[in-house]
N, C-alpha and C positions, 0 to 999 in steps of 0.2 A: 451250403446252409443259407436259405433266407434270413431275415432281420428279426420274423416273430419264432421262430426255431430259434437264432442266437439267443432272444430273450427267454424262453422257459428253459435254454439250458442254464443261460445265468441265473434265472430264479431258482433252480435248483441246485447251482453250484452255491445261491448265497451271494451273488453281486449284479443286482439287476439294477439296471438303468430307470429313467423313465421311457415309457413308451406311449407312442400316440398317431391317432391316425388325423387327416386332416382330408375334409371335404370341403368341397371350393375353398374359402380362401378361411375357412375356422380350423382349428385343432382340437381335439378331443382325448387327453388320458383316456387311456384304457387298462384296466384291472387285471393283467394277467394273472397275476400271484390266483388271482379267484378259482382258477383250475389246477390249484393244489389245496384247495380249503378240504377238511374235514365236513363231514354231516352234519355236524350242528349249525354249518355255514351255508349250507346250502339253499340256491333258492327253494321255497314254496313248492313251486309247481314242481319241481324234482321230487321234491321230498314225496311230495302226494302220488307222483308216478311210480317210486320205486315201492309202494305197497304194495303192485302189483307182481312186481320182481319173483320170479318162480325157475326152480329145477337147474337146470344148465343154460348159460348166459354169455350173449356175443355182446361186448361192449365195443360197439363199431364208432372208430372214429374217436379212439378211447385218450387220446394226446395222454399226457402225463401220469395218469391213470388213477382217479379220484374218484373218479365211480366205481370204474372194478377193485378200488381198495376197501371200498367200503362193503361193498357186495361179497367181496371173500372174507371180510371180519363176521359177516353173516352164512360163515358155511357155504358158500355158492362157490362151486367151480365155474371160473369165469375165464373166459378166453377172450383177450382184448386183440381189436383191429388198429391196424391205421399207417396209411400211406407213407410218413414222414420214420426214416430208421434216426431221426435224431429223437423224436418221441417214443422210439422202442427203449432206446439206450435208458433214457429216464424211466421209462413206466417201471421197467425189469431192476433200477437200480432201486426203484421205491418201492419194491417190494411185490409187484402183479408178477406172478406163476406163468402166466402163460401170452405170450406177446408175441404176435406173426406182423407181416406187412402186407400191406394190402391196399389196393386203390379199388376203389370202391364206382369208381366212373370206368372201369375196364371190365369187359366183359370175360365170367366165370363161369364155369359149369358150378353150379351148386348141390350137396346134398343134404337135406334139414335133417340138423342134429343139435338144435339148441329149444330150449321152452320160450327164452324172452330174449329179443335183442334189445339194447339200449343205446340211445343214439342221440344224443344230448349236444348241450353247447351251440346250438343254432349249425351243427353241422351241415344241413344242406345248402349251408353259404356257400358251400366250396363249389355247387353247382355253377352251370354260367346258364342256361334255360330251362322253361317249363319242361322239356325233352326228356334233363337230365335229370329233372326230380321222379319222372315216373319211371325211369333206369335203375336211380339207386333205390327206389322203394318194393320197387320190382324185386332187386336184389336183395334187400332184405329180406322179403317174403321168403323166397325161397332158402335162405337157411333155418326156417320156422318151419318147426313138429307142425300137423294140425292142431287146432286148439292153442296155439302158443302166442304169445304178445311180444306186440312191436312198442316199446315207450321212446316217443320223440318229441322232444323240446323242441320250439324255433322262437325265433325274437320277434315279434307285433311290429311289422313292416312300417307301420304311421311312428313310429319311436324317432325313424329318420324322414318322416315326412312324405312317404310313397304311400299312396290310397290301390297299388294295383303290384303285382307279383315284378320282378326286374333285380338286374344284375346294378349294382350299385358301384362304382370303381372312385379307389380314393387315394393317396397317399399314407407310406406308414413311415415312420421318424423314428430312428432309435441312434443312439451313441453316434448323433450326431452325421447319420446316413438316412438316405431317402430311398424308398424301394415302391415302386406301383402294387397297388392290390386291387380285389374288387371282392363283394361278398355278393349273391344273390338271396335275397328276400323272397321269402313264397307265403302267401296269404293260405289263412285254412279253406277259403276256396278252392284254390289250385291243388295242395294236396290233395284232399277230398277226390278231386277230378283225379288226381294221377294214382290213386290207390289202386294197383292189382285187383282182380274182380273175386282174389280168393281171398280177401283184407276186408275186413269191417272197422268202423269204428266205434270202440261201445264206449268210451269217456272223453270228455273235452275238460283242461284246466284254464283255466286265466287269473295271473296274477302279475300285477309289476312288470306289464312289458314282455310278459312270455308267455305262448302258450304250450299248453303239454298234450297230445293227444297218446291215449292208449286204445291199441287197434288190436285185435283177434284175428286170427288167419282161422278161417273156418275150415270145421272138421268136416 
C-alpha cells in the first residue's frame, strides 16, 4: 500500500493524518477528504459535466467512489474502474454496486457497452507521457456505444507553473514518511491532439483551475 492509498483508507476508517505533497523545497496540504464529498460539494465544472451523464456508466478511475455514488442515487447503473484493490475495498464498502480492477495503461481487448464514461479528478496524472494519454483516451473510447460521452476533468497545468504538457515529479508526506510521486499535466492542446479519430469534442468547461471537456464518440 502506497502513502496516498494509506491516506483515503484512513479517511474512510475516520483517522486521517495530514497529508502533503512537496515540490522543490515548498509543501503543499492537499485535500483528500475532497474525494468523498457529496454533490453539493462538488466542483463546478463536474457538476456541469455530469448533465450530460446518460444510460449505463464507466466511472474509470473512480478511487473511493463519489461519482458513481452519486450517479447510482440517480438511478444509473454504474460500473466503477480502478487500478488500486485498496480503492476497491472502500468504493464497495461505501456503497458502489459494481467495482472491478483495472489499469487502464495495460493494454485490453475492449467491447463498448457503456453510454458515458467518467473520468474525473485530474486522472490522466497517473500518465507519465504525451504517449500514454492518447493510450488511455483510446481506451476509453472504445468501451463507448456510438453516440456515447466521454466527461473528463483535468487541472490547468499553469495552477503549478507549466505553460506546456510534462510529467511533474514531487514528494508526498504523510505520518510522518516520505514517498516519491509524479503527476503528468496535459494541456487541452495535447488532449485535443491525442483524441481517437472516432471522439469529437462537443463542450469545453473552465472554472477554478479545472477544465472539463465533454467529447462524443461518433455514430
Amino acid at each position: 500500500m502506497d502513502l496516498i492509498e494509506e491516506a483515503f483508507l484512513d479517511i474512510h476508517q475516520g483517522s486521517f493524518a495530514l497529508f502533503s505533497i512537496q515540490i522543490g523545497k515548498k509543501r503543499h496540504p492537499e485535500d483528500l477528504a475532497y474525494y468523498f464529498k457529496r454533490y453539493k460539494d462538488f466542483h463546478p465544472v463536474e457538476k456541469a459535466l455530469l448533465n450530460a451523464a446518460q444510460g449505463k456508466i464507466c466511472d474509470a478511475a473512480a478511487g473511493p467512489g463519489r461519482i458513481a455514488l452519486y450517479l447510482q442515487g440517480k438511478n444509473h447503473k454504474v460500473v466503477c474502474l480502478d487500478a488500486s484493490l485498496v480503492m476497491k475495498l472502500i468504493g464497495r464498502e461505501r456503497g458502489c454496486r459494481h467495482y472491478e480492477t483495472e489499469d487502464l495503461l495495460k493494454e485490453k481487448e475492449e467491447t463498448p457497452c457503456f453510454d458515458t464514461v467518467t473520468f474525473f479528478g485530474n486522472s490522466l496524472g497517473f500518465c507519465r507521457n504525451a504517449g500514454d494519454v492518447a493510450f488511455v483516451l483510446r481506451r476509453l473510447s472504445r468501451k463507448l456505444f456510438p453516440g456515447g460521452v466521454l466527461l473528463l476533468s483535468v487541472t490547468d497545468p499553469l495552477l503549478f507553473g507549466l505553460n506546456r504538457s510534462r510529467q511533474l515529479s514531487f514528494l508526498q508526506h504523510y505520518k510522518g514518511r516520505t514517498q516519491k510521486g509524479a503527476w503528468f499535466f496535459a494541456t487541452p492542446a495535447l488532449i485535443r491532439e491525442s483524441l481517437p479519430d472516432e471522439m469529437e469534442e462537443e463542450a469545453l468547461f473552465y472554472e477554478k483551475g479545472l477544465y472539463g471537456f465533454l467529447m462524443r464518440k461518433k455514430r
